[in-house]
N, C-alpha and C positions, 0 to 999 in steps of 0.2 A: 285924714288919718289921725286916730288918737293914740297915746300908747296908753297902756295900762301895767304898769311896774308890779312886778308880784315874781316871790323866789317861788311862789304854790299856785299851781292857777286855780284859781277858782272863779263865779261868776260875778260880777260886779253887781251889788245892792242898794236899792236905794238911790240909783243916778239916772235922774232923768232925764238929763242932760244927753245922757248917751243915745237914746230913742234915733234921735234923727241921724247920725253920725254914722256916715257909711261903713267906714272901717275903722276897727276896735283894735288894738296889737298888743297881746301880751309880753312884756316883754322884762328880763330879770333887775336891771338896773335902771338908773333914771337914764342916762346916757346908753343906748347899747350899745353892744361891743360887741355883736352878735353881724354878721356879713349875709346872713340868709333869712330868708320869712318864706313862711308856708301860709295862703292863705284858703280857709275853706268860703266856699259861696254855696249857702241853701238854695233849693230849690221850690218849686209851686207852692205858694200858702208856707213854705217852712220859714224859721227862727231860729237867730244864732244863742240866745240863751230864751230859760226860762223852762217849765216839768216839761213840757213838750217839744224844745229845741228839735231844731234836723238830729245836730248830731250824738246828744246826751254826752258821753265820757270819752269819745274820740280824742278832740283836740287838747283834752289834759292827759290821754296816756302820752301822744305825739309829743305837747311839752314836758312832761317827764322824761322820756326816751332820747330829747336830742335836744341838749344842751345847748348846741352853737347853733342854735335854732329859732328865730322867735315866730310868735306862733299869730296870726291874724283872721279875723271873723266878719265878712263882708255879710251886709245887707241889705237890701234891695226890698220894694213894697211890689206884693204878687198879690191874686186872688182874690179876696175882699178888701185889702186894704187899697184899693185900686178903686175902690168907693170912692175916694176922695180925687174925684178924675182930675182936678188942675195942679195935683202932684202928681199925675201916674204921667209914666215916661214909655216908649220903647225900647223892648227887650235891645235893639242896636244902640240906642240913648244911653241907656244904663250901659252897655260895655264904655261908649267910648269916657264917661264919667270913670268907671273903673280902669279904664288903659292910665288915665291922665293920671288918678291917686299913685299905682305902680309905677309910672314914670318917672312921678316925683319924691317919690322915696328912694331918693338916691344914695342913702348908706347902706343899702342891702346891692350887693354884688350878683347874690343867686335869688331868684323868685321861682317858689313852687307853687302852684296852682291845683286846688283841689275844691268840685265842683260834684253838687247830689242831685241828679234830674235836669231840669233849667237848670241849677244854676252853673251846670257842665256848660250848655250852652253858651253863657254868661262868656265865660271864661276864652272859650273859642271863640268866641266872636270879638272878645276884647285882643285876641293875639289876632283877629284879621283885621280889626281895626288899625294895629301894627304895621302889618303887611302893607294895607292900603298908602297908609300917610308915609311909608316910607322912615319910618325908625326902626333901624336895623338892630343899633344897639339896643334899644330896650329886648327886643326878640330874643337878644344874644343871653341875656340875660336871665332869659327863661326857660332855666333848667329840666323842667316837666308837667308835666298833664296830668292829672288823674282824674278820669273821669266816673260817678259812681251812680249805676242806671240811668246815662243821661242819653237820651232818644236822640242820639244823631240825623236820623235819619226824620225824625218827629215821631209820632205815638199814636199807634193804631185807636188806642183808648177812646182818644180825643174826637169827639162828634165834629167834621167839617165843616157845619152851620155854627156854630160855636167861634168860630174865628171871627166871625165878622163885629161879635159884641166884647171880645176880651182880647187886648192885649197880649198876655197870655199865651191863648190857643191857637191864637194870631200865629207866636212862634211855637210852638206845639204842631202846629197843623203836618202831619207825615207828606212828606216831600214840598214840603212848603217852600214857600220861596227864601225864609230865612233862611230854614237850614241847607238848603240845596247853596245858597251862595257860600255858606260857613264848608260845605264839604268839597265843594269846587275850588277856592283858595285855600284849603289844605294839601288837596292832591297835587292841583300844580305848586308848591311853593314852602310845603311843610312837608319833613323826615319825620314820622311820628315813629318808626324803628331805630332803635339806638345803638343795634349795631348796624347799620345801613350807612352808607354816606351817597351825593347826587349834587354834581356839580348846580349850582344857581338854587337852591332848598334852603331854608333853615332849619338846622335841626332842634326838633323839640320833642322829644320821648312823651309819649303817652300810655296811658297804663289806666286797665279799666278794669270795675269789677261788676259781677254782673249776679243779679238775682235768681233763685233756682226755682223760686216760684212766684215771679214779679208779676203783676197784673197790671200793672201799667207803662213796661218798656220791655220791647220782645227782646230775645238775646244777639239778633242781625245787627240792630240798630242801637243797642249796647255797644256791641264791638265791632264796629266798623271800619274799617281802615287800617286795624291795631292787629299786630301779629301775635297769637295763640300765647308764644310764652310771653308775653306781658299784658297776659289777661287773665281773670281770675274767678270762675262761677263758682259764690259759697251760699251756704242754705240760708236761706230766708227772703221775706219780702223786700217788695221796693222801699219801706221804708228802716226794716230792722238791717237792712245788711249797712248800716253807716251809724248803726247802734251798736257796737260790741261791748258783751259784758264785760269782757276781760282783756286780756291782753294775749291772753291764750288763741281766742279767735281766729280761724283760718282768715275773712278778713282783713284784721287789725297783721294780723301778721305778714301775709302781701303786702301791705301799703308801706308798712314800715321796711321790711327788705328793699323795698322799691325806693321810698325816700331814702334810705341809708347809701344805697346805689348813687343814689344821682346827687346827692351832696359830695361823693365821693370823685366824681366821674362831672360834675359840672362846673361854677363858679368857685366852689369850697377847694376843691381841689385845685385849683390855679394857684394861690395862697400856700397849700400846703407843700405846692411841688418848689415852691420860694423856700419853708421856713425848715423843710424836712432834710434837706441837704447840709445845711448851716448845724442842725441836731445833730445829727448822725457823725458828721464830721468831728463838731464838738467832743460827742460823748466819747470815740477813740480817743481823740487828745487825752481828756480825762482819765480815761485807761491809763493810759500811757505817764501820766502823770502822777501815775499809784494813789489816784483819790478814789480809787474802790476798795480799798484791801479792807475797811472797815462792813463794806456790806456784806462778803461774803463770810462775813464772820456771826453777824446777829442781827436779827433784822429790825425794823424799828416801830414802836408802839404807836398803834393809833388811838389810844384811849388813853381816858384819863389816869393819871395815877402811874405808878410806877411799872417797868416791864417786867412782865410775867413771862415765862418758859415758851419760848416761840421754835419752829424748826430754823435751822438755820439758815437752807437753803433759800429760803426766803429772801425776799430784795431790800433792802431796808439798813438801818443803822441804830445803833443801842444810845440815841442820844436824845433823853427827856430832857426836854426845857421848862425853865421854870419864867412864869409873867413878872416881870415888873414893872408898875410906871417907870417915866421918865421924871428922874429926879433933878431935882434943882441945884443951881450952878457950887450951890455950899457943898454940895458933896459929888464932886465929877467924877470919883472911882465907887461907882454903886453894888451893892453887893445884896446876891439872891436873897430875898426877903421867905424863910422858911415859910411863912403865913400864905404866901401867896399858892394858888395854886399852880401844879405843873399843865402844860398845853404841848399840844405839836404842833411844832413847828410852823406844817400848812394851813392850819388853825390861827395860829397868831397872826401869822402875815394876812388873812383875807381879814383880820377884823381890824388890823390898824394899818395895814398899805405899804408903810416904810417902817424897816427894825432894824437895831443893831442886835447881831449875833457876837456876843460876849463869851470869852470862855479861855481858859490859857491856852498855850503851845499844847499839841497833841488830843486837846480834848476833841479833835471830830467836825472845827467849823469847817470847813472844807469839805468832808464827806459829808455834811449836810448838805451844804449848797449844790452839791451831785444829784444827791436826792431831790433836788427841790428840781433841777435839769429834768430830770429821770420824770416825776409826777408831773411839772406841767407840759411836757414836751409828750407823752405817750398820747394826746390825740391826734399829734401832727404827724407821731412817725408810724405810727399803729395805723394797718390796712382798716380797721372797723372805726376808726375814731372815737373812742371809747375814753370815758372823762371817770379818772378816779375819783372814788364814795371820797376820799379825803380832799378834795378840793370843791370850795362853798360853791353856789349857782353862781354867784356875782366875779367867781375867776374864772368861770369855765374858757377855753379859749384861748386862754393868756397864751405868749410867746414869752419863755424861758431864754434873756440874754444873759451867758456867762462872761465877765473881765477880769482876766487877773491881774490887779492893781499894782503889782509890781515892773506890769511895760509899760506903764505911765511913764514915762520919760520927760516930758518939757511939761516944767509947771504950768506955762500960759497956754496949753492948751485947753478946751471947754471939753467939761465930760461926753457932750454930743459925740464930739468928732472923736475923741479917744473908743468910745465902745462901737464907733465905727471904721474904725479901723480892725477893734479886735475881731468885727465880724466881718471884713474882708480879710482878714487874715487865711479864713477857713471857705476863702473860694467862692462866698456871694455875695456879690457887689450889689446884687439888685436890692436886699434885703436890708444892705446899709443903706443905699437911697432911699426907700422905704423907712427908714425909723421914725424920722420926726412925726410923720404922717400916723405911726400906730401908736407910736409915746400920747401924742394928742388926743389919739380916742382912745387912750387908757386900757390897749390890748397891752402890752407890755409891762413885764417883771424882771426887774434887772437885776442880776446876783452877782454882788463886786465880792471879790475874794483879798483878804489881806491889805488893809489899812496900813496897817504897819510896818509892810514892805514897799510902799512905795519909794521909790529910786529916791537917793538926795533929802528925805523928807525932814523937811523942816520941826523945830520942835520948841515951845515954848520954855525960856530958859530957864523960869522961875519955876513954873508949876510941870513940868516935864511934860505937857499934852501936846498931842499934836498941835503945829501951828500951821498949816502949807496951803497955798491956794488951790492944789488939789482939794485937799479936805473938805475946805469952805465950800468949794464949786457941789459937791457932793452931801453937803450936809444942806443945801437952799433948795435941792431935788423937791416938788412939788409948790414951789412960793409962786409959780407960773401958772397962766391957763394952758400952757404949752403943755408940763410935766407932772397937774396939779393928780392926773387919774393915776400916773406911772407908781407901778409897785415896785419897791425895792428889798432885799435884805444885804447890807452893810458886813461882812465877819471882820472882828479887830480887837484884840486883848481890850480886857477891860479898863487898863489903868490907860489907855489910848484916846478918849474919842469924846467930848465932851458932849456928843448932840446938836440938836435944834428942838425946837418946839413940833414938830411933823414926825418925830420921830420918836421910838418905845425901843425901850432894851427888852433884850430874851436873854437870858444865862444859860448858855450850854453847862447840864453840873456834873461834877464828877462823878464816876461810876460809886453803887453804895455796896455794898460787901454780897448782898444777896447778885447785882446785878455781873460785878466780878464774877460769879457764880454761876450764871447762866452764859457769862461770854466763855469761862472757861470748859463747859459743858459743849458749846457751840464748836469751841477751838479744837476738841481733841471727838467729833462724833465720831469719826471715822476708826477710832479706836475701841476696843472693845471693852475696855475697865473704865471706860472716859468719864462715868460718875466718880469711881475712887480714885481716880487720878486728879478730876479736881477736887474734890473734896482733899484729899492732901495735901496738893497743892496752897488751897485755903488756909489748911494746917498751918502750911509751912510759913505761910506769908502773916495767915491776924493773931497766932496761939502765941503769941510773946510779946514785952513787954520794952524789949531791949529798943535802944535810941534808933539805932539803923533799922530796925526791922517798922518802926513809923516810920521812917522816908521813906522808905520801900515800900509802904503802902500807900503812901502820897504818890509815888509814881504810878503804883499800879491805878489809880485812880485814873489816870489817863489811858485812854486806849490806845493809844500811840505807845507807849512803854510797857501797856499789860502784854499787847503781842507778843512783843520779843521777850517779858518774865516769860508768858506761858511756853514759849517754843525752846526757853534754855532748861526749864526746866522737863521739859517734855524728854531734853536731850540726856540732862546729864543722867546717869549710872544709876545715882543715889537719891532720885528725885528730888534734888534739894537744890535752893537758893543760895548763891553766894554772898557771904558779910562784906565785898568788896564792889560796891557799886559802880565801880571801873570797868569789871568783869561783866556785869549785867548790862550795861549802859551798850558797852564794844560789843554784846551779842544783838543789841537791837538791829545795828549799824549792819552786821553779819545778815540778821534775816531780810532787811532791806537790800541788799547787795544779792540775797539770793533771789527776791521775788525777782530785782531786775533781771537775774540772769534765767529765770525761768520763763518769761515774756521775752526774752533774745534783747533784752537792750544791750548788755554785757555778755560777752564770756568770762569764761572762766580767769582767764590770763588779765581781761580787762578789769574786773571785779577787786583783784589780786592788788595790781596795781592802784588802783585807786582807791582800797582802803588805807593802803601803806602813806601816795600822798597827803591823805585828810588827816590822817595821825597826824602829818609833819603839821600840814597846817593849822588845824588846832591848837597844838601845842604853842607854833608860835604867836598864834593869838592869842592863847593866855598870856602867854611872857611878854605880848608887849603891852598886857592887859587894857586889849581889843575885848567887847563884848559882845558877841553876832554879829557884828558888822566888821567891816575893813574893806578899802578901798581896793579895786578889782587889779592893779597895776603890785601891790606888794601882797594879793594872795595868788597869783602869777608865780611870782618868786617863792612864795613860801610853801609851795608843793613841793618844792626838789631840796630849797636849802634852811638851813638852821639859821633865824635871827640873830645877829650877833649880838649879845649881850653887851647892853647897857649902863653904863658906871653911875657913880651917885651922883657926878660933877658934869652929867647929861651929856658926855661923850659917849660914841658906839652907837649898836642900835640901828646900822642902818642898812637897809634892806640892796642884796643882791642884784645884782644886774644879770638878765637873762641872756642868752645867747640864743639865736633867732631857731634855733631848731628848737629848744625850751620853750618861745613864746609858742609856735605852732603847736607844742606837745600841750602845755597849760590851756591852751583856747582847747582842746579837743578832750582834758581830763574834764574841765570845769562843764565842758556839754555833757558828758556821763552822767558827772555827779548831778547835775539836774533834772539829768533825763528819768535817775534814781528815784527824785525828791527830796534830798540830803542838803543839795543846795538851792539857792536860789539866785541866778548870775546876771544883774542890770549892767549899765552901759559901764559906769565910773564904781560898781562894788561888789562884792561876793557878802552870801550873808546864808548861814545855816539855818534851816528849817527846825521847827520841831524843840525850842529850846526848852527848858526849865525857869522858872524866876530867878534861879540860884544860878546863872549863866557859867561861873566860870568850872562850875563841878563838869559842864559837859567837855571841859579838855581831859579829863582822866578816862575818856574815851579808848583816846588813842594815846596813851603814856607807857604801852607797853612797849612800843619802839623807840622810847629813849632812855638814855642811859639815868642811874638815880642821883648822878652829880650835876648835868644840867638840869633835872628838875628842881633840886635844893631854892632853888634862887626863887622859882615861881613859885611854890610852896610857901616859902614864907612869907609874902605880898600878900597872897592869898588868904 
């Protein structure tokens, strides 16, 4: 068996090498990563390429149509080239050659078999060579038949004096004694119905098509054995019905129903009934973790250049990235190079394998990495197995693992074991046993979420980068033959992550004034002025010149903060924006607190509650000028009580003592707020999601619930 690497099949030229070489296998990568092969076998005098081939444009619409599929062209010497009698073999000869090549191609899971005339024959008789020797599992493995005018039964055509000088006619000869042993060990021992079952059988579905005006195979001994609906009589002769022009074909189009079926229904599907559970599971968590709110808002561009007016309803995210190399160590906080052009996302990843996704708090890295769930995960959990236009040939296939970097808990553990746990988390263990095994052949994309939330994370004290043997562990991702195929995307603030040499930055960038424009069109469809309401909106936010009305459009740059601009202003009277960004900030908090309670995280009372706590707590982590982070034991305490203020001679300052019905309460507010996405709660700390560069502005959040004498003191630190 040789493979032949091509994203386009076409026919190989110029290699003579390939002449004698049974089996030819198209296949998309140098390594596949492909679990199934379809292979076709010509029949009498026919030819797997060349103006005359068996099959002309067949086995390129097949590899176009099925991706997780690689495609294979067996040959065999029939007819005159039998001239050469101390190479010609028996038609039994040649199967059991062909059994042994399928044997030994042992990284295809599923084997289809597809067979024109003899070379149907071929193929039967290579599954009762099976039979015979007693290899069950290869059988197992033989998803289906298709047989395309192959004379089961032999061919009336064929002159019976003729057998005794060819090989050939030999097996050709109607009721011959090949084919009567080939039909004899199917009935006893082969289920060619597939929805049939028979104790002591193997089942192997077969599916035949049959000529409407074949001169060389009656339509008995076409479809022999095979029940009506998995048979298919379309116009034309013995040789054009496995010539389709098009893909329109009544032909071409049985065969494909039929392979689609049984990739579904045979080895392929073993696989998916593993990796579809672990998805689906997934993608609720996701829900649930409010990393959708951004798709139902705008969907996201697959083309170059900037996004243009899309419906909303659409699946997607409003977040163009822009390429950059990986820069050198002189400059570890790199920044979107305008020259460069912009790409998506699943663009960048199939052409460099491992990226970090760069971008501040709120710009989207997270609703990306959904997205990226969402696209390679729709063949595993989609009944058609259906491979989106946006993802290249060389990832078809991939298994989508999400971890969110923040249950890293023990530094010394190895990234293996940590994103297996995170995928027995979601109830399949078999799939975690299973990693190392698909990381290796380079089926696997793993999309770690938040860098910078990892628990405890160490930090370089000079240069402020991460420094944590998590990191490292994660930044050496492909330096193995183990890990060397495994695709990754990294998300982790820019001024975070210094790299490796394996790896490319992408810049999530801020939304640009037109794009504001289209989210806030997206935002308000449902309404009926929704063009001059944003278009006012616009107004309201770029027509002035004033200092705060530039921060305000710094924030609205993030679609994490454009939501709640757009929903306060959707709300208020006077369609207007407030000059007090405390106001703005505590409405995002407000729309967050109501998605949860519209998905039933929260009620109302609970909602209530636990904005009031997060006030408290914020506050007192600005006052003890805490920035996002604080230890999980004094923001416990800092839900219910006021940090005692601290004197200049470092007396005070010291954090409450709970009483056990408060700690119970605090463990069940801090699950809320997570549940929200507001917070984020590891073993030893609490840390707010969603910040600004400018951290400590986001305490004026919640400063409506304290008095203006306790703030005086953090005001002016600040």
């Amino acid at each position: 068996m040789l493979p032949l690497v091509q994203l386009v099949f076409e026919e190989p030229a110029g290699r003579p090498d390939l002449v004698d070489e049974p089996l030819i296998v198209h296949q998309r990568t140098e390594k596949t990563r492909n679990r199934a092969l379809l292979v076709f076998v010509h029949g009498l005098g026919g030819s797997r390429y060349g103006v005359r081939s068996t099959w002309g444009n067949l086995p390129k619409f097949v590899f176009e149509d099925f991706p997780p599929l690689d495609v294979g062209l067996y040959e065999f010497r029939t007819l005159f080239r039998r001239l050469r009698f101390w190479e010609s073999v028996t038609l039994q000869q040649e199967a059991e050659v062909f059994a042994g090549i399928l044997r030994d191609a042992t990284q295809y899971t599923t084997l289809l078999l597809a067979g024109h005339s003899m070379g149907g024959l071929l193929c039967m008789e290579a599954i009762r060579y099976f039979l015979k020797s007693n290899q069950s599992e290869e059988l197992r493995r033989v998803a289906g038949l298709f047989l395309m005018a192959t004379p089961q039964a032999g061919s009336e055509r064929v002159p019976g004096f003729l057998a005794r000088f060819s090989k050939d006619f030999r097996a050709l000869k109607p009721h011959g004694d090949f084919v009567t042993e080939i039909q004899r060990a199917f009935t006893n021992y082969v289920l060619v119905d597939e929805n049939a079952s028979a104790a002591g059988k193997e089942q192997i579905p077969a599916f035949a098509i049959l000529g409407s005006h074949d001169q060389w195979v009656d339509g008995l001994s076409a479809g022999l054995g095979i029940p009506d609906r998995q048979t298919k009589a379309v116009r034309g002769s013995h040789t054009q019905i496995v010539k389709p022009p098009n893909k329109g074909h009544d032909g071409y189009q049985f065969l494909r129903a039929s392979i689609e079926h049984r990739l579904l229904l045979g080895g392929i599907s073993s696989e998916r009934k593993l990796v579809r559970p672990y998805l689906e599971s997934l993608l609720v968590d996701l829900e649930r973790r409010s990393y959708s709110n951004l798709p139902r808002m705008i969907p996201l561009s697959t083309q170059q250049g900037r996004l243009g007016a899309l419906p909303a309803h659409q699946q997607g995210l409003a977040m163009d990235a822009m390429l950059l190399p990986r820069t050198s160590a002189a400059r570890p906080h790199p920044q979107p190079d305008a020259s460069r052009p912009e790409v998506p996302v699943e663009q960048f990843l199939c052409e460099n394998t491992r990226i970090l996704l760069l971008g501040p708090p709120g710009a989207g890295k997270s609703t990306i990495l959904r997205h990226l769930v969402q696209l390679f995960g729709n063949y595993w959990i989609s009944d058609s197995g259906a491979v989106p236009d946006d993802v290249q040939p060389g990832w078809w296939g991939r298994i989508p693992i999400f971890a969110s970097l923040n249950q890293w808990q023990e530094q010394g553990k190895e990234l293996l074991a940590f994103v297996q746990d995170q995928i027995r988390m979601y109830g399949t263990p078999e799939l975690a046993e299973r990693l190392p095994e698909l990381m290796q052949q380079g089926r696997v994309v793993l999309l770690l979420d938040g860098l910078n939330e990892l628990p405890q994370l160490s930090r370089d004290g000079k240069r402020g980068l991460i420094n944590d043997p998590r990191a490292k562990k994660i930044a050496k991702l492909g330096s193995t033959t183990q890990d060397r195929e495994v695709g990754c995307v990294l998300s982790c603030r820019v001024k975070d992550f210094a790299g490796g040499p394996r790896w490319r930055d992408l810049h999530v960038l801020s939304l640009e004034k037109q794009q504001v424009e289209e989210f806030a069109k997206a935002f308000y469809q449902d309404i009926r002025e929704r063009d001059s309401l944003a278009r006012s909106f616009l107004s309201e936010l770029y027509d002035s010149a004033d200092l705060k009305r530039e921060k305000l459009c710094a924030l609205a740059a993030q679609p994490f903060f454009l939501l709640g601009l757009l929903y306060y202003f959707q709300q208020d009277p006077a369609h207007k924006l407030s000059d007090k960004h405390s106001v703005l900030l505590d409405n995002t908090v407000r729309v967050t607190l109501a998605r949860a309670k519209e998905r039933e995280l929260l009620s109302d009372v609970e909602a209530d509650e636990l904005e009031i706590v997060l006030r408290q707590l914020a506050f007192n982590m600005t006052d003890a000028e805490y920035v996002k982070r604080v230890e999980k034991s004094a923001a416990e305490s800092w839900l219910f009580h006021p940090r005692e203020q601290e004197f200049q001679d470092g007396t005070g300052g010291y954090t409450p003592q709970l009483s056990a019905a408060e700690e119970a309460r605090a463990s069940e507010l801090l699950k809320w707020a997570e549940a929200t996405g507001l917070l984020h709660v590891a073993q030893d700390e609490v840390e707010f999601h969603h910040e600004k560069p400018e951290d400590v502005r986001r305490a004026f959040w919640w400063f409506s619930s304290v008095t203006l004498i306790s703030v005086l003191p953090t005001l002016k630190r600040t």
